[in-house]
C-alpha angles and dihedrals in degrees: 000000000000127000090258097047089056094051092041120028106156090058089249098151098043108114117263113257102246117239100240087050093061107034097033120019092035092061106057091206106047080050091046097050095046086051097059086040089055094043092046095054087049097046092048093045078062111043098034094080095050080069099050089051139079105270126222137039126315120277137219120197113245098030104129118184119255125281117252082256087051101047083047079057097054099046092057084045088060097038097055094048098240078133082074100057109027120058128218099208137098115193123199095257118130089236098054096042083052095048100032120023135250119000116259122267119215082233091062090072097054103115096033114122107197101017106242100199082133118214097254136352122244076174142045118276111275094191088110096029089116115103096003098097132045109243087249094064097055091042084061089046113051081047097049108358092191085064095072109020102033100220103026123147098203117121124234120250107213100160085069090074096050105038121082133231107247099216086204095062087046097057086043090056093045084048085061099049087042082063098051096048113271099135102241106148120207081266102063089037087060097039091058105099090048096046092045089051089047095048083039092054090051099052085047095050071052094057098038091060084057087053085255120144127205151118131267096233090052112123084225083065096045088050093051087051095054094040089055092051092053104122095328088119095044084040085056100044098049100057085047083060092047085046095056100046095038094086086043097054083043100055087038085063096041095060101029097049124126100284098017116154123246 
């Protein structure tokens, strides 16, 4: 008999069992099913209000989807990584604002399938580019960078001005994001080709007034389409919204001023 056992030989000081142990973790199915029950309840506190509210992503009046040159545009952008070295997103810091532009808004990247905000910026920001440049000037840059930004470390890109711009790819492009929700109609899916040469003929009427020569199915052409797209509609519909509340924050200070009547 041990020492415990003699000074203690009803078990009285032994700790009292308690009750969870015995009714729930010492019987492996009542634990498992209360489990499942617990992890059900919380799953369903969490995914029950995705379905009572407006699905998809946020919206800015005035955002269109690309056009299929642009789209053409975009999908040369991705495939040569710029993506990894240039950001698309403006963040509400004075010296952004300062550099870049206005900040990004979440509405802007409606119709951006995949997102491109990039992870750091070797260069500068392109989320406002549109617009900012004249097309001759990217046209120069994407062939000698140097030409146009003196130390620059981005390469050329010399195989854009003689490859071509395959219609069919593009209308198969502009079928996916139809499926993931950007609003292209069949239309628009079978129009592609003639509004990409149209949009194509007047960037090259661009480039010819700058004594440039190309043609319109060039990939040079579909990139300077993209890149002069890039915010102009965000940059648009924010200063509509600015527009609109401007006359109420000015009446709200007019009335509710120190020493304004009542």
């Amino acid at each position: 008999m041990s020492t415990n056992e003699t000074q203690n030989p009803t078990g009285a000081g032994k700790p009292k069992e308690r009750w969870h142990r015995r009714v729930v973790e010492g019987h492996l199915g009542v634990f498992a099913l209360l489990t499942t029950v617990a992890v059900s309840i919380g799953g369903i506190v969490e995914i029950a209000p995705m379905f009572t509210a407006k699905l998809g992503p946020e919206t800015l009046a005035g955002v269109t989807p690309y056009t299929a040159l642009e789209v053409a545009g975009r999908d040369i952008y991705v495939r040569e990584g710029c993506y990894l070295c240039h950001s698309q997103m403006i963040r509400p810091m004075r010296s952004e604002l300062l550099r870049f532009g206005e900040w990004s808004r979440a509405g802007e990247y409606a119709y951006e399938h995949p997102f491109l905000l990039g992870s750091r910026r070797v260069g500068p920001d392109l989320m406002r580019v549109g617009g900012k440049y004249p097309d001759a000037w990217h046209y120069e840059h994407m062939r000698d960078p140097r030409s146009t930004s003196p130390g620059s470390i981005m390469p050329p890109y010399p195989w854009l001005y003689r490859q071509n711009v395959d219609p069919a790819d593009i209308q198969a492009s502009l079928r996916a994001l139809k499926v993931v929700g950007v609003p292209y109609t069949e239309a628009q899916i079978a129009g592609a080709p003639a509004d990409m040469r149209w949009q194509g003929d007047s960037i090259v009427k661009n480039l010819a007034g700058m004594g440039i020569k190309t043609r319109p199915d060039r990939e040079i052409v579909a990139v300077i389409a993209y890149l002069q797209r890039l915010g102009k509609d965000g940059k648009a519909a924010i200063a509509a919204q600015e527009r609109a509340a401007a006359p109420v924050a000015v009446s709200a200070s007019t009335h509710t001023g120190p020493g304004a009547r009542p």
